[in-house]
C-alpha positions in Angstrom: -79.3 73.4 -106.2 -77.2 76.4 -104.9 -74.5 75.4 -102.2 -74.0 78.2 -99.7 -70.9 77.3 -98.0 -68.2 74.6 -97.8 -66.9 73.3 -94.7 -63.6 71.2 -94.4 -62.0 69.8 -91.5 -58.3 68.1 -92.0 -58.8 67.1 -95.8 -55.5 66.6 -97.3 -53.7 69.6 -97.5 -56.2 72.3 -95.3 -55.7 71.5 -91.4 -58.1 72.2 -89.3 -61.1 73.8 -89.8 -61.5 75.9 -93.5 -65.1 77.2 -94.2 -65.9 78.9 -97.8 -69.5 80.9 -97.4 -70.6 81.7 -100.9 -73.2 83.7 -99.2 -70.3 86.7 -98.1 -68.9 89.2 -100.3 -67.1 89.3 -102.8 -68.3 85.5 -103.4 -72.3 86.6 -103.2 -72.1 88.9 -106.0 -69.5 87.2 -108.0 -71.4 86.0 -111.3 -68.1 83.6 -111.5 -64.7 83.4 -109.3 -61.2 81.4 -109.8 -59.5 79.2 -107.1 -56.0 80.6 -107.0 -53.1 79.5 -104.7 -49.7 78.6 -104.4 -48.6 74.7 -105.1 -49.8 72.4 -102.1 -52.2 75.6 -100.9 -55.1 73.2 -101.2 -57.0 74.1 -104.9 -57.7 70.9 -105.6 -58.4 69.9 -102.1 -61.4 72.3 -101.8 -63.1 70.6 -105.4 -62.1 67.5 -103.8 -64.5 68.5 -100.7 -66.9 69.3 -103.4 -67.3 65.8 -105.0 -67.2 64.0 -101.3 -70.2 66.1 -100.6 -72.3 65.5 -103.3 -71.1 62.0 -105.0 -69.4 60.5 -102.0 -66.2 59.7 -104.1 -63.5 61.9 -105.5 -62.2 61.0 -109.4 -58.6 62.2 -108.0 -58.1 59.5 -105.7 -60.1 56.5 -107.8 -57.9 57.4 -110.9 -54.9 57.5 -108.3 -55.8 53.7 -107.2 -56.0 52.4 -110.9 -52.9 53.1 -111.5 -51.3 52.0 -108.8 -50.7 54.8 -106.3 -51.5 54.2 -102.9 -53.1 56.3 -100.7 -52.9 56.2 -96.9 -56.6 55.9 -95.2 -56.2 58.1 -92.1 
């Protein structure tokens, strides 16, 4: 499986409407890439985006729950 691009609309910390396509440059070429960013810039949310897609859960927020953190459903 190769993804081709990543589409997110309000998740967490990226409002509105953020699209990654791994088929542009520089991402097409890249043999690997980082996710850089400031605190709160949405790193993790984009991974998160990830999991949802292909296991319909995130391990962020289940580990979140069993410890007692709520999370709002919006």
């Amino acid at each position: 499986m190769k993804i081709l691009a990543i589409r997110i609309k309000n998740l967490a910390s990226l409002e509105g409407t953020t699209e990654i396509d791994f088929t542009a440059e520089p991402l097409c070429s890249a043999g690997i890439f980082a996710i850089t960013g400031a605190t709160g810039a949405g790193k993790s949310t984009i991974l998160d985006a990830l999991c949802l897609a292909l296991y319909g859960k995130t391990p962020r927020y289940l580990q979140a729950k069993e410890i007692g953190i709520e999370i709002r459903d919006v």
